[in-house]
C-alpha positions in Angstrom: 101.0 110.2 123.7 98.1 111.6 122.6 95.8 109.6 119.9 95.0 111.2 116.5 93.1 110.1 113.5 95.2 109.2 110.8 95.3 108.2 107.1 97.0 105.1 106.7 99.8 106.8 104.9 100.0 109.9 107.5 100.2 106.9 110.4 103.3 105.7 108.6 104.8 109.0 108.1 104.0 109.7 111.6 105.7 106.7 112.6 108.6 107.6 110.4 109.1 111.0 111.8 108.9 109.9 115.7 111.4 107.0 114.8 114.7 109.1 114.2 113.6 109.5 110.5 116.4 111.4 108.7 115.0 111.0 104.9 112.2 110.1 103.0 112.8 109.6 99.3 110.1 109.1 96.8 108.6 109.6 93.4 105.0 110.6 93.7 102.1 107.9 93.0 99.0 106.9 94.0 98.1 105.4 97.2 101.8 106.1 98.3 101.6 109.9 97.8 100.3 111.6 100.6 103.5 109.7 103.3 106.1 112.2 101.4 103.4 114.9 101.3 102.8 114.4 105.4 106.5 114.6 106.3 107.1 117.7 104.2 104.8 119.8 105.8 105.4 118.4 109.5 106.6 121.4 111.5 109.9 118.8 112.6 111.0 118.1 109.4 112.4 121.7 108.7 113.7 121.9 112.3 115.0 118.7 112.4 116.6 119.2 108.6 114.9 115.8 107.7 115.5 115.1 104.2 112.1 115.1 101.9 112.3 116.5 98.3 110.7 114.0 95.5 113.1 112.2 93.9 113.4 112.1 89.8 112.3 108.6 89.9 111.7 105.2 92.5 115.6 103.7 91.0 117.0 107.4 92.6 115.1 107.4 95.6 116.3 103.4 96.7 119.4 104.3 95.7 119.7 107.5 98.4 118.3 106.1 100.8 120.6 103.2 100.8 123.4 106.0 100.8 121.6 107.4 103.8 121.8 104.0 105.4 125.4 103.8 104.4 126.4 106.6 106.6 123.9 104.9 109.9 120.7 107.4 109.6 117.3 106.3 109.4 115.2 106.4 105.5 112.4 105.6 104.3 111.5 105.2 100.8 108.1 105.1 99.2 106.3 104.5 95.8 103.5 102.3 94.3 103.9 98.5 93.4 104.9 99.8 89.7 107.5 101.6 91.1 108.9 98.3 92.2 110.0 97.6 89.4 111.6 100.5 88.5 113.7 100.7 91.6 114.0 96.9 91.7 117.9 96.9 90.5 119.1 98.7 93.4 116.3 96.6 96.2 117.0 93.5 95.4 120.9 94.2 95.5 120.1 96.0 98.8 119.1 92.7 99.9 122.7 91.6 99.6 124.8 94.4 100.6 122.7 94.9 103.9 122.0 98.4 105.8 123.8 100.4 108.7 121.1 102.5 109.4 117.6 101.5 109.4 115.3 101.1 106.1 111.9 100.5 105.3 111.1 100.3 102.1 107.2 101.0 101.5 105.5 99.3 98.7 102.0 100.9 98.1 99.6 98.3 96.1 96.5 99.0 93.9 94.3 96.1 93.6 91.5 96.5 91.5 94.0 99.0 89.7 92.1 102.3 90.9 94.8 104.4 89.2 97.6 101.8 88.1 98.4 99.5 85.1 98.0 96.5 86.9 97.3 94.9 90.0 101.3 93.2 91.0 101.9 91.8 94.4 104.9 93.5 96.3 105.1 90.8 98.4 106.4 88.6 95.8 109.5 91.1 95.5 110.3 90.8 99.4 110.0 87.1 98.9 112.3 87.0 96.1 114.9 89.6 97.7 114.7 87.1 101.1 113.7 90.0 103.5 111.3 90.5 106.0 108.6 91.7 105.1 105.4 93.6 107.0 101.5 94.0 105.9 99.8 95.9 108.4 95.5 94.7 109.2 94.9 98.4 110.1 96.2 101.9 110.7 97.9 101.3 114.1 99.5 98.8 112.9 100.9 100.3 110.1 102.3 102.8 113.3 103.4 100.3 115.0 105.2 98.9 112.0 107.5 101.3 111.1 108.2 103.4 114.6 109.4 99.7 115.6 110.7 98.4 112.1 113.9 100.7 111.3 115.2 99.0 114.7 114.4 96.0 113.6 116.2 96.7 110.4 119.3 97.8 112.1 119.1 94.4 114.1 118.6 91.9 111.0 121.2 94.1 108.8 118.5 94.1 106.4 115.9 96.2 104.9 112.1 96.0 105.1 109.6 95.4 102.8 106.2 97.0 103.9 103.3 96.2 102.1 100.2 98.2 101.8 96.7 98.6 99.8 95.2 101.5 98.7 92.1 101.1 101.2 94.5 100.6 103.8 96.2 103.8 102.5 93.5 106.5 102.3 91.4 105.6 105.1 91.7 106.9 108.8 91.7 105.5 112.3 92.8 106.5 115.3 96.6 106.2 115.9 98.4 106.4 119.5 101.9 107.4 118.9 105.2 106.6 120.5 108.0 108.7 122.2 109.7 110.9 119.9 113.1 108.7 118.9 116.3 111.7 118.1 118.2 110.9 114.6 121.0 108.6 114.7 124.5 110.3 114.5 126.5 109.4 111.7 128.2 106.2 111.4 129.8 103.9 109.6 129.6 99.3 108.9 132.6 97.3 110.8 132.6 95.9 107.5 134.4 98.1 105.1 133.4 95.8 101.9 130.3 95.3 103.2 128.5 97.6 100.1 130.8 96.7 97.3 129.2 93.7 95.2 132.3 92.1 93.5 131.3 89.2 92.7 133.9 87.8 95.3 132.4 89.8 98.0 128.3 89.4 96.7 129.3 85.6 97.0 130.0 86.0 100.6 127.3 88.6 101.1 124.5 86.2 99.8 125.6 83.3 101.7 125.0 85.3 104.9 121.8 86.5 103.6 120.7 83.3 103.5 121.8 82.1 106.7 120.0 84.5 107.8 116.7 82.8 106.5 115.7 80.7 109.7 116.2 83.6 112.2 113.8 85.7 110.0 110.8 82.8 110.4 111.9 82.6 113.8 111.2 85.7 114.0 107.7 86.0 112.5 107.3 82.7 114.7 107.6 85.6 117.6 105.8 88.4 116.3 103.1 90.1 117.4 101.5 90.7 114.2 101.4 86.9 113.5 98.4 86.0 115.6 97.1 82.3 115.9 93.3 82.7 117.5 91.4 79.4 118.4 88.3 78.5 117.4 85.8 75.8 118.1 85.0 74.8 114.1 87.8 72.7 112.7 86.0 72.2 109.6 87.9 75.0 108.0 90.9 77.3 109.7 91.3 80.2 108.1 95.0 82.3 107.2 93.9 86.0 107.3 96.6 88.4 105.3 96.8 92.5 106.0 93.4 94.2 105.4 91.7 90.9 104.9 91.7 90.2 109.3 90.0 93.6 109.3 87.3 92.1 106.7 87.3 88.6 108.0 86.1 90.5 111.3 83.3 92.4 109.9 81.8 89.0 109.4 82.2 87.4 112.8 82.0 90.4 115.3 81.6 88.7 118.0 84.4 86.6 117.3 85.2 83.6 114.5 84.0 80.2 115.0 87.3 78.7 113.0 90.8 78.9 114.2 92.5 81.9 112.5 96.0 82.6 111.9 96.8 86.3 111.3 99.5 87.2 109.1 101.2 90.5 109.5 104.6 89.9 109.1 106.2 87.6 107.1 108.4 84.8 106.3 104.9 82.9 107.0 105.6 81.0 110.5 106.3 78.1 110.0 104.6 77.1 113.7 101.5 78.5 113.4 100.8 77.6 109.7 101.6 73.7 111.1 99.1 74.7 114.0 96.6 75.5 111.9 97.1 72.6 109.4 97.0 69.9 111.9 93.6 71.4 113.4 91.7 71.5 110.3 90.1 69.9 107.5 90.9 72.8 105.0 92.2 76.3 104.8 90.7 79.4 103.4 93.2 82.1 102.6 92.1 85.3 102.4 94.4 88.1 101.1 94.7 91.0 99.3 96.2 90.9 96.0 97.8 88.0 94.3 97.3 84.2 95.4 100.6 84.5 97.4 100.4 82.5 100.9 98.0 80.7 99.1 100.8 79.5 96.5 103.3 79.2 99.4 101.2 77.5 101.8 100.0 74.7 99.1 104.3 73.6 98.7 105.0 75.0 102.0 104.7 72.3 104.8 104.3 69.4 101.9 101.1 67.9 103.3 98.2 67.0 101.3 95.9 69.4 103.3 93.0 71.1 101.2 93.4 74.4 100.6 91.0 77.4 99.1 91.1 80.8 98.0 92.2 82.4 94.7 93.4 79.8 92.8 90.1 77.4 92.5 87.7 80.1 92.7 86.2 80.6 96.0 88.0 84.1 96.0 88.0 85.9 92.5 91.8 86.3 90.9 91.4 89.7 90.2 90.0 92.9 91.7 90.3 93.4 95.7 89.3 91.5 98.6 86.0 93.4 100.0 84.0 92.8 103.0 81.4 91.6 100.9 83.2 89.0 98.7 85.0 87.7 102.1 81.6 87.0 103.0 80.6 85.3 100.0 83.9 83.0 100.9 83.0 82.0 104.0 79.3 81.0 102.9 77.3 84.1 104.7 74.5 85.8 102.7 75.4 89.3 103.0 72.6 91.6 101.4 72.9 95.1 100.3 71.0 97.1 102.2 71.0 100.1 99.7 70.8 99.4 95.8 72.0 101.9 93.5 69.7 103.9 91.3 69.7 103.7 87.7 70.1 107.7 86.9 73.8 107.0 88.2 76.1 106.3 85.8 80.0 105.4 85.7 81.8 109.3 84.9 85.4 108.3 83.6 87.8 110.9 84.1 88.5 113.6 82.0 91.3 116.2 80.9 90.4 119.4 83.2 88.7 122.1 81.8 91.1 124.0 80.2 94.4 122.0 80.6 97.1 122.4 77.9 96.9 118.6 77.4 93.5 119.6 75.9 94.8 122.1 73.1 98.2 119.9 72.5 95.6 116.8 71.6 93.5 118.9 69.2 96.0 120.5 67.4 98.1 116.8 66.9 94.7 114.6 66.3 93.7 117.1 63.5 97.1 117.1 62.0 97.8 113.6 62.3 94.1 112.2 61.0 94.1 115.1 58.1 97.5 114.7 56.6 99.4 111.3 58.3 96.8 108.6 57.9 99.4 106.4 58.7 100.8 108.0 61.9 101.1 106.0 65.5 100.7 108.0 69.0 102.6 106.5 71.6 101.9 108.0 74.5 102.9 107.3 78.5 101.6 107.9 82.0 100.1 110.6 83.4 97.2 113.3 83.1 98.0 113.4 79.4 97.1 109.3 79.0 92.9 110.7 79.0 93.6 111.4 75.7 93.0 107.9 74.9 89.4 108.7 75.4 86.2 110.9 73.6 86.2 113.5 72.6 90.2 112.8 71.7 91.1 109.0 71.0 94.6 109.8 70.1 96.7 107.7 71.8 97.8 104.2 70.6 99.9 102.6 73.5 100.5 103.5 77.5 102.5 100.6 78.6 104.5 102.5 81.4 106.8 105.0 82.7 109.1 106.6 79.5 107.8 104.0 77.6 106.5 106.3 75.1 109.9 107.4 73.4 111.3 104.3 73.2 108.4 102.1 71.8 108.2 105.2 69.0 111.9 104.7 68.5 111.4 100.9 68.4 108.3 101.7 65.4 110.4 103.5 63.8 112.9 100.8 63.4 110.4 98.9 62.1 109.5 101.2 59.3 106.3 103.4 60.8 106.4 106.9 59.8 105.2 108.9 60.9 105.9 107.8 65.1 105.0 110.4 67.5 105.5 110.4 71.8 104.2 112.3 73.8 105.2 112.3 77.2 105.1 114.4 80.0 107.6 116.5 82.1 108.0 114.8 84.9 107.7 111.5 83.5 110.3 112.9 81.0 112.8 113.0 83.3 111.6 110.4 85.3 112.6 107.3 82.7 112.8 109.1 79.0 115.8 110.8 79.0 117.6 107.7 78.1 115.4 106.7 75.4 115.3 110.1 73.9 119.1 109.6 73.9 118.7 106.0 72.1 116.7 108.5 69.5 119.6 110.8 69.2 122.2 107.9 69.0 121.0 106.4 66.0 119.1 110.1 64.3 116.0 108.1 65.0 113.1 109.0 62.9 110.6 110.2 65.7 108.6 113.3 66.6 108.8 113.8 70.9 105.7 115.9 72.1 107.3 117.0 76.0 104.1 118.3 77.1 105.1 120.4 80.1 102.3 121.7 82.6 105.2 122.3 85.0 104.4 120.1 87.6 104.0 116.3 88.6 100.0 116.7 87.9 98.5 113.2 88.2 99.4 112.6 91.2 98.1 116.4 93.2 100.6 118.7 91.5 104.2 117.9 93.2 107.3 119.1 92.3 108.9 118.1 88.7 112.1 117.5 88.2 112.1 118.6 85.1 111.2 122.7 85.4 113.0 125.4 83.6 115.2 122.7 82.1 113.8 120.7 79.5 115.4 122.7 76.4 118.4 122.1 78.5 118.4 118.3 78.8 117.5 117.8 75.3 120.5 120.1 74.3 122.7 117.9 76.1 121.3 114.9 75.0 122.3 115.9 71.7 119.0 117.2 70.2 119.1 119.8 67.6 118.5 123.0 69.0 116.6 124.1 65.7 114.5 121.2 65.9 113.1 122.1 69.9 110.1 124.1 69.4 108.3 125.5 72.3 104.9 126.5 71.6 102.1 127.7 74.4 99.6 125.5 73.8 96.1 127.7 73.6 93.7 128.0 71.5 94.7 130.9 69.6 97.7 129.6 68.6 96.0 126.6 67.4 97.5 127.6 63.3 100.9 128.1 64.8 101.2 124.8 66.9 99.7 122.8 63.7 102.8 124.3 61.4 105.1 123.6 63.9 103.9 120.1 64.4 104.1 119.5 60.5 107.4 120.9 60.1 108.7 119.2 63.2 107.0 115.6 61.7 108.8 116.5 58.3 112.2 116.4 59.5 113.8 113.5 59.3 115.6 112.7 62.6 114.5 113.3 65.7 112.4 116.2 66.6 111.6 117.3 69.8 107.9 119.8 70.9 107.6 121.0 73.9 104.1 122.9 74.7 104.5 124.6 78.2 101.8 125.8 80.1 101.2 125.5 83.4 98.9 123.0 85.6 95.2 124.6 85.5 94.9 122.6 89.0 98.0 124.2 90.6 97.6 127.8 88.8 94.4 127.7 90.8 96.1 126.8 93.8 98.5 129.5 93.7 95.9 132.2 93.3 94.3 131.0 96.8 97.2 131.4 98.5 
């Protein structure tokens, strides 16, 4: 096949699609965005009727594609290392029941927390769920990865974790790609229990899951993206994780002086860490993310060897592993070549030039500071979360996804009037629904602000799940319908949104504003095409 050059997330949608995918599911988020993005607009995936909408949230999207794997078809499902959490219910279950068809599960990470909350390990989930897990060094191996990991998935029974980082992610190399594979045809376990967790049946489920645990080191032992490489200094051997063999190389072109082991899939083998540990003196780990070999290794093969990395220092505990700071850890001066001139300055992002978000945040922070000194803004992710900086400064929390409704709900409770949300569309119906049902259940005193732009904008203006139906879902949750006010939010109705925002803040129960107007960013787009 031929080669083409490939973002790290287009290689493993690529992979995906010439592996027999038959759905991707996925919320959108940032580095894991652009995989779903790449399989909808591939010209197979309409002739092929591959499955690729977004999914309302990451707990929906595992959830399908473990149905798809029910019925023996291929998935794969994607989201950022937050979204972990969110759809960690049905992985770590997924875990027990097992798959039919093959399914990767792909956990994009954000050290340094480029566009995240915070900078969680996925590869402490795999560990926890007892799964193999994969962490591709570069972009072919990410390929190679998946167009070779749903088989492996069919033959463990299991699902895979696949770890990436956002540098990984959003930079391209040149990929060689594999046969295309046809979809599997539908079909169903031997097992007729085998996805129904009674606790009689999970019993038996888990205690097959974990015999399972020696075959999966043996099979890291095996792998041919665990790599142990010789080298003539014992002093120090050195356990190279993911992206950091990529770095680790940029400091010894012409090949490392210390024995390395690289580590791209895991269980960590067992052979080769021992290998390693009886050649040297010490170990240097280098990794991306959290101290998590590094934790392992140090209880691992219960030996006193010395180990380094994250956890005393020689590697900072936060931020990403770089090229540079590698460097630094393996005691080689590596000097900037170019400094940075003083006229440049840090920009932080901003609220577009003329966004909704813009007009909704005047029109609340004058009516709030002016007339309810008192008031709270609790406010949640997405474009709208800028307005927790100049020229606005009106938010007061952004904790994570839906959080905003509930944590108003829970200030309420507690006596704060007035409490205000403000969420967006799609992360309405991502994770608030339920919490602006908790408002309704107990006539809450709280003030929702739904600002819809009509799209999932943070992320480059996907599909919400959320369009044309917001009125409706709070109607159902059992909202008022005299206290859900739409307003456009522009400036010339600046008087009109400030009344209804008083009147709406007045009531006492639960009150829900919705300014609609849609995305600047994808009105543009429309108008080009």
């Amino acid at each position: 096949m031929s080669k083409q050059l490939l973002l790290g997330d287009e290689a493993i949608a690529q992979a995906a699609l010439d592996a027999g995918l038959s759905g991707v599911y996925a919320y959108p988020g940032t580095p894991s965005t652009e995989i779903t993005e790449y399989i909808q607009s591939a010209p197979i995936t309409a002739q092929e009727n591959i499955h690729s909408r977004w999914a309302s949230n990451e707990k929906t999207a595992m959830e399908a594609a473990l149905g798809m794997s029910f019925v023996g078809k291929r998935a794969l499902v994607c989201m950022k290392h937050v979204g972990m959490n969110v759809a960690a219910d049905c992985f770590v279950n997924s875990a027990v029941t097992g798959v039919k068809g093959g399914l990767i599960v792909l956990a994009a990470d954000d050290p340094s927390m480029h566009s995240s909350q915070n900078e969680q390990d996925s590869r402490f989930y795999g560990d926890f769920a007892l799964i193999p897990m994969y962490e591709p060094s570069n972009q072919q191996e990410a390929y190679d990865m998946v167009y070779n990991g749903f088989e492996f998935s069919e033959k463990t029974g299991e699902p895979i974790l696949m770890r990436i980082v956002t540098r990984l992610a959003h930079s391209r190399s040149g990929v060689e790609r594999q046969p295309q594979k046809p979809q599997n045809e539908i079909s169903f376990s031997d097992d007729p229990r085998q996805f129904i967790l009674l606790p009689g049946n999970a019993r038996k489920r888990y205690k097959a899951l974990l015999a399972q645990q020696d075959a999966f080191i043996k099979a890291s032992e095996e792998s041919p993206y665990n790599k142990y490489i010789d080298g003539p200094n014992k002093k120090r051997g050195i356990i190279a994780c993911g992206i950091g063999y990529n770095y680790l190389m940029e400091s010894y072109p012409e090949g490392c002086e210390h024995p390395v082991l690289k580590i791209g899939q895991y269980p960590l083998p067992k052979k080769q860490l021992q290998q390693l540990v009886d050649s040297c003196d010490e170990i240097l780990v280098l990794e991306d993310g959290q101290p998590f070999v590094e934790k392992q290794l140090k209880g691992y093969l219960g030996m006193g060897i010395k180990v380094v990395g994250r956890l005393d220092g020689t590697l900072s505990q936060d931020g990403e592993l770089t090229p540079d700071n590698v460097a630094r850890a393996l005691g080689k001066e590596n000097k900037s070549t170019f400094t940075t001139p003083d006229l440049v300055t840090m920009r932080p992002p901003a609220l577009c030039d003329g966004c909704g978000h813009r007009d909704v945040y005047t029109v609340l922070t004058q009516v709030l500071k002016e007339e309810y000194p008192s008031h709270k803004v609790f406010s949640d992710i997405g474009c709208y979360t800028l307005g927790a900086n100049a020229p606005f400064n009106a938010i007061n929390s952004c904790v994570d996804m839906g959080a905003s409704i509930t944590m108003a709900k829970g200030a309420a409770d507690g006596g704060l009037y007035p409490a205000v949300a403000v969420i967006g569309d799609s992360t309405f119906t991502h994770s608030g629904m339920t919490g602006l049902l908790d408002c309704v259940n107990e006539n809450s005193n709280v003030t929702i602000v739904i600002s819809d732009n009509e799209t999932t904008a943070m992320t480059g203006g996907q599909d919400s799940a959320g369009t044309g139906k917001i009125e409706s879902i709070c109607i159902g949750l059992g909202v008022d319908p005299a206290h859900i006010r739409v307003i456009i939010p522009l400036k010339k109705n600046h008087e009109e949104m400030a009344q209804i925002i008083r009147d709406e803040i007045n009531h006492k129960g639960v009150s829900v504003i919705i300014p609609r107007r849609e995305c600047i960013q994808t009105l543009k787009r429309k108008k080009r095409k």
